[in-house]
C-alpha positions, 0 to 999 in steps of 0.5 A, spaced: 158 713 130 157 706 129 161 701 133 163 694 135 168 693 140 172 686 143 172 687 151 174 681 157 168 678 159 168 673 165 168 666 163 163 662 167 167 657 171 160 651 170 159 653 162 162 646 159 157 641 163 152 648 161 154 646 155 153 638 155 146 640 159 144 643 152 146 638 148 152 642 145 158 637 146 163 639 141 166 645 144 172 642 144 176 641 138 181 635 137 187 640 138 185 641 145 183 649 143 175 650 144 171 652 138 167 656 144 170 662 149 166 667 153 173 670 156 172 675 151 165 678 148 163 682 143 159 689 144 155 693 139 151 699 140 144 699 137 146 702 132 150 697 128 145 691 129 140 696 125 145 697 120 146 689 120 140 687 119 139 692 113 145 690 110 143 682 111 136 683 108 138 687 102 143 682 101 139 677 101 135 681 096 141 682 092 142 674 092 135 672 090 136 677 085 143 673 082 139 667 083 133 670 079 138 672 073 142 665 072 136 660 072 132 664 067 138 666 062 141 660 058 147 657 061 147 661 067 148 654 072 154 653 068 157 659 071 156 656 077 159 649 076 151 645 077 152 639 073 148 639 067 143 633 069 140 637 075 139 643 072 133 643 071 132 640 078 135 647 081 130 651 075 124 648 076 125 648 085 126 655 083 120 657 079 116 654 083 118 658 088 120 652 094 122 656 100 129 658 104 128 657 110 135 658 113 142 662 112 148 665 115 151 671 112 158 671 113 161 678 115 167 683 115 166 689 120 171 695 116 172 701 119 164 701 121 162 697 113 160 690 114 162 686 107 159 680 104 165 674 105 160 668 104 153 665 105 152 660 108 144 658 106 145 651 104 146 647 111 149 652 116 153 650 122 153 654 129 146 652 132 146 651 138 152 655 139 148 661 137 141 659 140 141 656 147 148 657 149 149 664 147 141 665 151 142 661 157 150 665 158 146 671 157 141 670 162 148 668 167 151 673 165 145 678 169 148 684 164 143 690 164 145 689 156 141 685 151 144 680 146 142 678 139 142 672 139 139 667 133 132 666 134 130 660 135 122 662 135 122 666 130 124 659 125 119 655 129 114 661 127 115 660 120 115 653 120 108 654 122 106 659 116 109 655 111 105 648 114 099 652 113 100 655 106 101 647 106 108 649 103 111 643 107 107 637 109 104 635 116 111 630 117 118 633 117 124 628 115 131 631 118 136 628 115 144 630 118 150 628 115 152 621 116 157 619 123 158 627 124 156 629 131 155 637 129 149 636 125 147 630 129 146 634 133 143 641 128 138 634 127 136 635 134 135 641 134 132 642 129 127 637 130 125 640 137 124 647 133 119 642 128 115 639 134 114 646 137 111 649 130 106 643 130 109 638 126 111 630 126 118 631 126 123 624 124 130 623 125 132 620 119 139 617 118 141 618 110 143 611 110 136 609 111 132 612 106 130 608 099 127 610 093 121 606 090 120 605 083 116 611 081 122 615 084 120 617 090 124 618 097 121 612 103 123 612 109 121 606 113 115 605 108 113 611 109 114 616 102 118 622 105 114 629 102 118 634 106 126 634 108 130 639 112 138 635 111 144 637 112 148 634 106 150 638 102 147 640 095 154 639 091 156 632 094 148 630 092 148 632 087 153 629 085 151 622 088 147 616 084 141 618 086 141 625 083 137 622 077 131 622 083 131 629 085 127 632 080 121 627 080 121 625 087 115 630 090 119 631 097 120 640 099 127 640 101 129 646 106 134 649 104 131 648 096 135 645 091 136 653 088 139 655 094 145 651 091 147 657 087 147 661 093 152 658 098 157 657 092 163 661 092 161 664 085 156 668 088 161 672 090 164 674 082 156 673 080 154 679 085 161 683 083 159 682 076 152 686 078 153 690 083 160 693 082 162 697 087 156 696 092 158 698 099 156 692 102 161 688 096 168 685 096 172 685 089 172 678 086 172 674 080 176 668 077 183 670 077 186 675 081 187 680 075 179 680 076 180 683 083 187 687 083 184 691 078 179 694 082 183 692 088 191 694 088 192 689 096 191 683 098 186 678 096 184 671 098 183 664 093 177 660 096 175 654 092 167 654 090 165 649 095 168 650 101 167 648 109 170 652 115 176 656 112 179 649 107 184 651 102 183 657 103 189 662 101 191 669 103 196 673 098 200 678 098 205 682 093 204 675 090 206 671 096 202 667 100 201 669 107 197 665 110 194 659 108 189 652 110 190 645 108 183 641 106 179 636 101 176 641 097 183 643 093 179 639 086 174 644 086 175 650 081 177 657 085 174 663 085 178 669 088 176 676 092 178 682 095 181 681 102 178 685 107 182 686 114 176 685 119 180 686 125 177 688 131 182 690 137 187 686 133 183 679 132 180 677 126 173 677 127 167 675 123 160 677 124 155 672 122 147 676 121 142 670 120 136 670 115 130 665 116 125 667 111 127 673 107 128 676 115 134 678 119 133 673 125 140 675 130 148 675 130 154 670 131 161 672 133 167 667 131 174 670 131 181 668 129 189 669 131 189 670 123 186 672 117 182 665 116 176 663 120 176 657 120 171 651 122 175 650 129 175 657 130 171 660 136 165 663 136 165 668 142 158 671 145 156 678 144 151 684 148 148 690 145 148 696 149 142 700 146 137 704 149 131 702 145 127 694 146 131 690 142 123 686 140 123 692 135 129 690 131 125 682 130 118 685 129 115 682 123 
């Protein structure tokens, strides 16, 4: 049997100056709750993180191949809402073949079945949370248990393989998004993980970037060939500066196609090809889209979307469950609701893809139907009998 299960779990008296010392200062939220607990862990058994790990990479798949069908077929991109000055921008990023680098699978666990409740595969959240603070937990805790957590060597390898099939250049620009500690933060880390795979990695403040007369990026006079960033797709290319992008010769990680996939269109795209898939919830543009191949609750999300923001759960056509935001303009998309409670919480598992491989889990739960962005992420062990080095061979 295939099994994920909530247990207590000793919190460690030291972890906040634990996690100040890894660079990780935002675990408390404005509210005085902690966007980190580890009073409670989750547990799998081996064979769930198997079953994660193929789930994740044949959904991936399936995206790409959603990608593949809206690029290629006329007004495709429409149905995804990209403004019509920068599709050419997202089809040539796509024919090219410019390279995902990082994405995170959000998951509902029902009755032993993950579901697809979004990809987070433009500029996801949550690293140091999933990679040194759940590491150095791991090692504290002294468990007899492994644990799965985002490998973080794995992206500083592929890194390397993509230098050296010259797919980025020798320097790497890392661009957060302006005055927000997280992604300053995912900035430092991502540059210590360029550094470590060989490259010139610069921090890059999105305010200091100019574009030279021929269209392209500049940086303290320097031409900027390749750029991980954390602004987001929609607000760039909705931005002055979007009538560059398609001449600027710069690789962005994530590309510019990647814009499709952390769209919440995805979700009725993907329903539309694939109904039925086990893997799937209902979803389409109304809630008849839905009802009709799903009678109960169903979710209302905006296409663009952060951290749970005007998301909305109803029931026999009442709300039940709601949370206000800044993303209420955007068109909606509407999905099946799945009850992913786990011991009576909410709870969301997180499968990371670097490349087109599973590369490790986040947890995050809520006191109610909505993940949202204050949520916790809590750690989690996998009991297993054989080496977890096997899952995350290459």
């Amino acid at each position: 049997m295939v099994r994920l299960r909530r247990r207590l779990s000793p919190a460690r008296p030291n972890w906040k100056s634990e996690a100040d010392r890894l660079g990780y200062h935002y675990y408390q939220n404005a509210d005085g709750s902690f966007a980190w607990r580890e009073d409670v862990r989750y547990e799998f058994d081996d064979s769930a993180l198997g079953l994660l790990r193929k789930v994740a990479e044949t959904l991936h798949q399936l995206c790409l191949e959603v990608v593949d069908e809206a690029v290629l077929r006329p007004n495709g991109l429409d149905e995804f809402y990209i403004p019509r000055k920068v599709q050419n921008v997202v089809r040539d990023s796509w024919l090219r073949h410019d390279p995902f680098l990082i994405g995170r699978f959000d998951l509902a666990w029902c009755k032993g079945q993950p579901k697809l409740i979004e990809y987070n595969a433009d500029t996801p959240a949550t690293l140091p949370e999933s990679t040194r603070m759940h590491t150095v937990w791991h090692e504290q805790l002294e468990e007899s248990h492994t644990h799965a957590p985002l490998q973080a060597q794995s992206l500083v390898d592929y890194l390397m393989s993509l230098r050296q099939a010259n797919r980025i250049s020798d320097t790497i620009h890392i661009v957060p998004y302006p005055d927000n500690i997280e992604d300053i933060t995912h900035a430092l880390y991502y540059q210590q993980w360029a550094k470590q795979a060989g490259l010139h990695a610069i921090h890059c403040e999105l305010k200091d970037l100019e574009v030279t007369h021929q269209g392209k990026l500049l940086h303290k006079g320097q031409v900027v060939r390749s750029m991980i960033r954390m602004y987001p797709w929609e607000l760039m290319f909705r931005d002055s500066g979007a009538r560059h992008l398609r001449d600027c010769e710069c690789t962005f990680l994530n590309p510019p196609w990647t814009a499709l996939l952390s769209n919440k269109a995805l979700l009725p795209a993907l329903w539309k090809r694939y109904p039925g898939h086990p893997n799937l919830l209902a979803a389409g543009y109304s809630p008849e889209d839905v009802t009709r191949a799903h009678a109960g609750p169903y979710v209302e999300k905006p296409i663009h979307a952060r951290g749970g923001e005007n998301v909305r759960v109803f029931k026999n056509g009442q709300i039940i469950c709601a949370e206000v935001g800044t993303y209420h303009s955007y068109p909606k998309i509407y999905q099946e609701f799945a009850d992913h409670r786990i011991d009576g919480v909410t709870a969301s598992v997180g499968a990371w893809i670097i490349g087109e491989r599973f590369s490790g889990l986040t947890m995050r739960e809520s006191h109610d139907p909505i993940v949202r962005h204050t949520s916790p992420i809590v750690p989690h062990l996998i009991r297993e009998k054989n080496r977890f080095s096997k899952i995350f061979a290459w």
